[in-house]
C-alpha positions in Angstrom: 103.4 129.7 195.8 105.0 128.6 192.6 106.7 132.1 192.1 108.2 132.1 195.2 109.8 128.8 195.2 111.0 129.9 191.9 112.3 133.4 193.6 114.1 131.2 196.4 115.9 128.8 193.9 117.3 131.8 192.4 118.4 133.4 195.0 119.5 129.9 196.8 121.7 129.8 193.1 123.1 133.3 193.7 124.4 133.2 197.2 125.9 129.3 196.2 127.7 131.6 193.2 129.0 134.1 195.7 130.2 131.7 198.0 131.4 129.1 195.6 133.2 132.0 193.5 134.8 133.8 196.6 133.3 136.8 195.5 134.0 140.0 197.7 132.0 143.1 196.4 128.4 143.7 196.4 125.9 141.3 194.3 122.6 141.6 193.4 119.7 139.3 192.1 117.5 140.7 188.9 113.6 140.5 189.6 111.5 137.5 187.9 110.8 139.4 185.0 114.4 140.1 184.2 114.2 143.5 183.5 117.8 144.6 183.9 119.4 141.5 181.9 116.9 142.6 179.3 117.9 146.3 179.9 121.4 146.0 179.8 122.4 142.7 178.5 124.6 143.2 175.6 125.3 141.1 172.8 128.4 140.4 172.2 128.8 140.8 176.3 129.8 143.6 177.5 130.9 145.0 181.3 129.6 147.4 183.1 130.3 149.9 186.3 127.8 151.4 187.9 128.3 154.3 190.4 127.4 154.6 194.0 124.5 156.9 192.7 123.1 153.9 190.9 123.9 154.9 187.5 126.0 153.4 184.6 130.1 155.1 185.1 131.5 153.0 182.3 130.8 150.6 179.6 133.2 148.3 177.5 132.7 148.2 173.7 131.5 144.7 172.8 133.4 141.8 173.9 135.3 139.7 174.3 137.7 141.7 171.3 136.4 145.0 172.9 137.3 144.3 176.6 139.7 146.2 177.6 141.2 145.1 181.4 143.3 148.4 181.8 140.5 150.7 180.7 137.9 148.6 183.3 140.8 149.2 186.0 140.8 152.8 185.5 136.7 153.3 185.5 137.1 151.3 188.9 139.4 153.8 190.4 138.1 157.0 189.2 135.2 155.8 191.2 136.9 154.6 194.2 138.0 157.2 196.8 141.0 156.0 198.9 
């Protein structure tokens, strides 16, 4: 029972993000364990696109120096079909 209240505060926190934030696209919640922060968290940060196909498209060199807005644009595009 614990885990699950757990689960629900989490995902409670997340949808108050999305709504708080305004934010528009597709957002998804990480398991307990944290697998994928621990998969693909990157220190410094780092941003990420990932396909329709579930894969990573694009990856920033470490940030914040490395972020690049124009090249994170462009990623976005190449996989967006107008």
């Amino acid at each position: 029972m614990k885990h699950i209240r757990r689960r629900a505060a989490r995902d409670g926190h997340a949808t108050s993000c999305v709504r708080k934030l305004d934010i528009k696209f597709t957002t998804l919640i990480d398991n307990m364990d944290n697998a994928v922060e621990l998969d693909y968290a990157g220190f410094p940060d780092r941003l990420y696109v990932v396909g329709k196909d579930g894969r990573i498209a694009w990856k920033s060199r470490p940030g914040p120096r490395g972020f690049r807005p124009v090249e994170l644009e462009a990623a976005i595009e190449n996989l967006v079909i107008w």
